[in-house]
C-alpha positions in Angstrom: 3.0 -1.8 9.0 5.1 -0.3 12.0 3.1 -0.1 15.0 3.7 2.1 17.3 3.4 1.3 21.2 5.5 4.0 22.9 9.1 4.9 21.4 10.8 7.3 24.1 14.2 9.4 23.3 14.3 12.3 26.0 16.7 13.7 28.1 16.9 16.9 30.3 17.4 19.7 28.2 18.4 23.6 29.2 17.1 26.9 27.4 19.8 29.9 26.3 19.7 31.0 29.6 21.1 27.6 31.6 17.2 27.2 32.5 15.4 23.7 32.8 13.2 24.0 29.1 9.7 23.6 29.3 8.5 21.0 27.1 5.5 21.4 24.7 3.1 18.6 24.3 1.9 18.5 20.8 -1.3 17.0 19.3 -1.2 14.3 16.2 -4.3 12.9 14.3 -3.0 11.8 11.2 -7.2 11.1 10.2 -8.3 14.5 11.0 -5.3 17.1 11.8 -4.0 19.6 9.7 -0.4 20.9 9.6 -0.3 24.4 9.7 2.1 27.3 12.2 -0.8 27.3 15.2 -1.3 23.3 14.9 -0.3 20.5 17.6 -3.4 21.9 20.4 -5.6 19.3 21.5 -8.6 21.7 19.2 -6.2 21.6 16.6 -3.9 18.9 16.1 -1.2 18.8 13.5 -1.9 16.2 10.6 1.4 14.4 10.2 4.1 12.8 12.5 7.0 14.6 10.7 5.4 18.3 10.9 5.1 18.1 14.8 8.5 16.7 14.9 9.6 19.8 12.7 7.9 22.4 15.0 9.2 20.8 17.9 12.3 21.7 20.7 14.2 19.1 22.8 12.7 17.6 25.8 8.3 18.1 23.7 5.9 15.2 23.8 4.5 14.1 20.8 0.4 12.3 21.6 0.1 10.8 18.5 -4.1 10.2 18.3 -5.5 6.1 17.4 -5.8 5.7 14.4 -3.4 5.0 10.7 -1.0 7.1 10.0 0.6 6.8 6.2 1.9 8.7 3.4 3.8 11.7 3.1 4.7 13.2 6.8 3.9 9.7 8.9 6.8 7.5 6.6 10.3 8.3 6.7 10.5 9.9 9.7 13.6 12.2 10.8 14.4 13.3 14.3 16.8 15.7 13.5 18.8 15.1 16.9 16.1 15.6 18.7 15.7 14.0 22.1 12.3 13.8 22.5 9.3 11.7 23.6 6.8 10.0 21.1 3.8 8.5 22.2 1.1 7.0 20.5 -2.1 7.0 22.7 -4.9 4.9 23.2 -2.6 1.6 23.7 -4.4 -1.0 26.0 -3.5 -4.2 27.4 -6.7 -5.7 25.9 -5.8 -4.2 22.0 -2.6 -3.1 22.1 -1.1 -0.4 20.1 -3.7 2.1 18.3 -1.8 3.7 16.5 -0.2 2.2 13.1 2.6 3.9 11.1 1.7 2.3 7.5 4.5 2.7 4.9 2.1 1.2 2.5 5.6 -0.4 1.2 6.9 2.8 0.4 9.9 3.9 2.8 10.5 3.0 6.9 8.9 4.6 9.7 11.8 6.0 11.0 15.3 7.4 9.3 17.6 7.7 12.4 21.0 8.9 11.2 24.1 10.9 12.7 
């Protein structure tokens, strides 16, 4: 299992118009989210790792909520060129990471390509 302490691709970014972007912090909880248009609100996080990454813009935050995250969605994970921050919460110096990517030996976490 991949755990996941704090993996951090971000750079500044620029709208259409030459304008400093305004990021978007999006909500994970791969136990109790659902992926859906309207998800990634702290009332309503989105269920997988993948769909927040797919609704997201360059220069968002991604809180990914403690807990195991696995299957379909939360394994072979594509950033799409995307520069942007993914954090898994909850990480202490007592516990360490709480959050755990599980591939259940089924894929990689991540799929970074070119």
């Amino acid at each position: 299992a991949l755990r996941l302490c704090v993996a951090v691709l971000f750079a500044g970014c620029l709208d259409s118009l030459g304008q400093p972007a305004q990021p978007r912090t999006r909500m994970v909880d791969c136990d109790g989210g659902s992926d859906h248009l309207l998800c990634g609100w702290a009332e309503s996080p989105c269920g997988t790792i993948q769909f927040a990454l797919d609704q997201s813009a360059d220069a968002d935050r991604i809180e990914v909520k403690p807990g195991v995250c696995k299957g379909k969605g939360n394994i072979d994970l594509r950033l799409r060129g995307l520069e942007v921050e993914l954090v898994g919460r909850g990480w202490t110096r007592a516990t360490g990471p709480a959050v755990e990517i599980d591939c259940e030996n089924n894929g990689r976490g991540f799929q970074f390509q070119h």
